[in-house]
Every structure is written in C-alpha cells, then in structure tokens.
N, C-alpha and C positions, 0 to 999 in steps of 0.2 A: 472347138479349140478353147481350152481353159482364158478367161483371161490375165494378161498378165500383171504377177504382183508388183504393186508401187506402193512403198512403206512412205510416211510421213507427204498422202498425198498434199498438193498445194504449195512445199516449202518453196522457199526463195533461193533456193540452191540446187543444184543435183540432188536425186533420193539415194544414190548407190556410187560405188567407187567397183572398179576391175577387183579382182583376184591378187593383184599383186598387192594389193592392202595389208593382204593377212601374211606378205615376210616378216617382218617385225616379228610380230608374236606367234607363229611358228616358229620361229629361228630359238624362240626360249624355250621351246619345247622340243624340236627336232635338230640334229644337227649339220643335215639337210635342206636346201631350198626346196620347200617342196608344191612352189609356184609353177613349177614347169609339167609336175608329175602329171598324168590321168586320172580324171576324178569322172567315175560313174554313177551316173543319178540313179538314184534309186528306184524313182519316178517313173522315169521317159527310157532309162538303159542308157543315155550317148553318153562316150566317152568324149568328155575336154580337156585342154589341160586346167590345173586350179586358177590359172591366173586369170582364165577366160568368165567365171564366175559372178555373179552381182553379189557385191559385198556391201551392206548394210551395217555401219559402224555407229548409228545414234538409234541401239537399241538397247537392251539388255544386253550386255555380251554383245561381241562380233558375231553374222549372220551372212553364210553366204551362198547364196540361189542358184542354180539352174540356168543358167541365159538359152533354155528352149523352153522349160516348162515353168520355170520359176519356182523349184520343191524345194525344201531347205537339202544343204548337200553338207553343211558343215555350220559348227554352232561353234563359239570359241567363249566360255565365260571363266572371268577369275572371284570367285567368293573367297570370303575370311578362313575356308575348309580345305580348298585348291584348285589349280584347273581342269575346267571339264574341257571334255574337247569330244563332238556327238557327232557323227557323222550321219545320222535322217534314217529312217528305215531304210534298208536296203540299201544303202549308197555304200560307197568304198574308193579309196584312194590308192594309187596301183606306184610304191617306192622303186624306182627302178633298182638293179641287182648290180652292186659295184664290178667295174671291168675287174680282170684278173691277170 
C-alpha cells in the first residue's frame, strides 16, 4: 500500500482541508455545486463525492487528492492567461443530469 501523501510535512497546522474548499472557486467556473457530485480517481477507480477529497490550498494552485490513494484528482490554478482546471490522468468528475 502506497504511502500516504502529506504536503507541507511538519506545519503547525493541518496539511489539507475536505473537498468542500473548492465551492468557492468552482462556483466561478461552474454554475453548479459540484462538491456533492462523483469524482473518480483515476488512480484507484473509487468513486466519492468531491467533497470527500484532501484539498491542499498552500500550493501552486488548489490541489485535491484521493482520500484512498492520495493521486491528484483535481488541480484548480489561476495564472495571468486563465484558469486551468486538470482533472489527473484518468480521473473524471460525473455532473449529475437535471431532473425534467
């Protein structure tokens, strides 16, 4: 079993926050909450929702992990050009289909 990632080993704080971090700055790009939705690791296959995620906001860009395998499943950065928004190899985020 991999071990697992811890960014800024040592701080004096928590290294990660949930999933629910990244409403904020989704909500500028989606017009959707899309902290509830299924987010497939790329990685490992499970399906969670995003909210369930480790999210790493004292990086480059927001960064947010896998809570089985710890793979990146979602990259969030803003440069001078525009935002990226990288979902890892293989991974995928699953919008649900509005009722009708």
């Amino acid at each position: 079993m991999p071990t697992p990632y811890t960014y800024a080993t040592g701080a004096h704080e928590p290294s990660h926050l949930d999933g629910n971090a990244l409403a904020g700055a989704l909500s500028e790009v989606f017009a959707a909450d899309l902290t509830g939705c299924g987010c497939r690791c790329g990685a490992c296959g499970v399906i969670e929702p995003l909210a369930r995620a480790l999210v790493y906001i004292h990086c480059p860009g927001t960064v947010a992990r896998c809570t089985h395998c710890s793979a990146v499943v979602l990259r969030l950065t803003t440069t001078p050009t525009g935002r990226w928004l990288d979902f890892g190899p293989g991974a995928s985020l699953c919008l649900p289909v509005p009722e009708e």
